[in-house]
C-alpha positions in Angstrom: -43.3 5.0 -11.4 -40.9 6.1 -14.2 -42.0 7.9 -16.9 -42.2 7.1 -20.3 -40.5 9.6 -21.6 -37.3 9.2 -19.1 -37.1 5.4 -20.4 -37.6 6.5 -23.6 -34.6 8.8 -23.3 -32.8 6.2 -21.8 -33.2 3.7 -24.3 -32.2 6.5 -27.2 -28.8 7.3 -24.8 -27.9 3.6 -25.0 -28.7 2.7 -28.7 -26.3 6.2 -29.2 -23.5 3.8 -28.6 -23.5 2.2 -31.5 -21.8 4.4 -33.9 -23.6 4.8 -37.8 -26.6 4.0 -36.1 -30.0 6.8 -36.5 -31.4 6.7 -33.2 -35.1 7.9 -33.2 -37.1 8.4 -29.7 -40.2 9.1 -31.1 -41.7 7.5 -34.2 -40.3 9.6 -37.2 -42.0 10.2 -40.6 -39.1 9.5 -42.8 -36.4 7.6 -40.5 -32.9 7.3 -42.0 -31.7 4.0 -42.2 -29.7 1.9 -40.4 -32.0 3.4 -37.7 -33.7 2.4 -34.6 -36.8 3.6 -33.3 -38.2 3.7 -30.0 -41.5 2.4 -30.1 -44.5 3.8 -28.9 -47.7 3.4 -27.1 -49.3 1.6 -30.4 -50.3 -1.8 -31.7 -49.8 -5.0 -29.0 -46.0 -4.2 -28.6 -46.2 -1.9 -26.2 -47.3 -3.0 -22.8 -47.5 -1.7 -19.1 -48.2 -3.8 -16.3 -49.0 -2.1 -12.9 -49.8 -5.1 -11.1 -49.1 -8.6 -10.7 -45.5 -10.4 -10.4 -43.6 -6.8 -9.7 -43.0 -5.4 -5.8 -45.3 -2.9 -4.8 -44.7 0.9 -6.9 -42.8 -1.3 -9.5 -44.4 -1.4 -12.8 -43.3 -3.6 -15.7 -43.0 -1.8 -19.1 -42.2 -3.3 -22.7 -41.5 -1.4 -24.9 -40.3 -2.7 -28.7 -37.6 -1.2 -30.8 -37.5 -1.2 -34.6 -34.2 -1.6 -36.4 -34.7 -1.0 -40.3 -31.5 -1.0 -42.8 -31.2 0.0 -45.8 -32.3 -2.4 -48.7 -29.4 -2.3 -51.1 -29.4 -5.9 -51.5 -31.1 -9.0 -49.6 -27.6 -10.1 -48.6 -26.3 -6.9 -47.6 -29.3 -6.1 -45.7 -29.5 -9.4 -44.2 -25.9 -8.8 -43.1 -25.9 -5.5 -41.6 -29.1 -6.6 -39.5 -27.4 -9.5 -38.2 -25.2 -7.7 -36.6 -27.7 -5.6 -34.8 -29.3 -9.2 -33.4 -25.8 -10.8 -32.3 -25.8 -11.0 -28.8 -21.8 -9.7 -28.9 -20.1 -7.1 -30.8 -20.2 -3.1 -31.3 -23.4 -3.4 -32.8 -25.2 -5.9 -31.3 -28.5 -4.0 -29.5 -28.6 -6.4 -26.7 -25.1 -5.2 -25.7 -25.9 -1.5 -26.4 -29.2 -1.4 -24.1 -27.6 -4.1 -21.2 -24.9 -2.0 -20.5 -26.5 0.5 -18.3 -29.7 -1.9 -17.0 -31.0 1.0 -15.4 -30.8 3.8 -18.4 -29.3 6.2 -16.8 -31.4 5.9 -13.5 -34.9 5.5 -15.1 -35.2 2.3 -14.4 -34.7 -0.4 -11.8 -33.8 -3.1 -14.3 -33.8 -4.1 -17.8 -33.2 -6.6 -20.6 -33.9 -7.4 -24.3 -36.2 -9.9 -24.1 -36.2 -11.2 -27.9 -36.0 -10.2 -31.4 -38.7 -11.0 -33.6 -40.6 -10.4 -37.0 -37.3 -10.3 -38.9 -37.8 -9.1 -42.5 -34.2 -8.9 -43.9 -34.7 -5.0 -44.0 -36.5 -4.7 -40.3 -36.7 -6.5 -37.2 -38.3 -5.9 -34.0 -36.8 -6.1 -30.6 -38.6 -6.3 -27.1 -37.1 -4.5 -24.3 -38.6 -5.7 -20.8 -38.0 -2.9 -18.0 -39.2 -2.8 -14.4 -39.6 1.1 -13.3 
């Protein structure tokens, strides 16, 4: 089984790729926006399955990242946050975390699952992983 902190790591290396973009692997007191932030092991978001569906040794993690912008203005911020949702484009997260499935080796598989709890100054991302 992976560890958490070698996925974590791994999902930091690949949000790194978008340029302008604060990249937090631990929960931060006061995180500079845009930034996202790995999640941790808090609240219903985080999950770890050790059994079930996966092959034997395989364990399924999910693990959410929050993406907060700066609040200027609702339009601005709505903006700047659609472009971390969009599924295309240099700062779209699914494109960022999907283009090494296997961050860096910690993993067998991955995939941003879905985006959620949108604010206009925050949303939430769910990243499955198998490990």
């Amino acid at each position: 089984m992976a560890s958490f902190i070698s996925l974590r790591d791994g999902l930091k290396t690949r949000l790194a790729t978008i340029t302008s973009l604060n990249v937090y692997d631990t929960i931060p007191e006061t995180p500079q926006p845009p930034a996202a932030i790995v999640g941790g092991p808090m609240g219903k978001e985080f999950q770890i399955n050790y059994s079930g569906r996966m092959p034997k040794g395989m364990t399924e993690w999910v693990i959410p990242i929050w993406v907060l912008v700066q609040p200027f203005d609702a339009v601005t911020a709505q903006d700047e946050l659609d472009a971390y949702l969009a599924s295309t484009g240099t700062r779209s997260i699914k494109v960022a975390i999907e283009g090494d499935k296997t961050l860096g080796g910690a993993a067998q598989t991955c995939r941003v699952a879905k985006a959620e709890n949108y604010t206009g100054q925050y949303v939430e991302f769910k990243i499955e992983i198998i490990a």
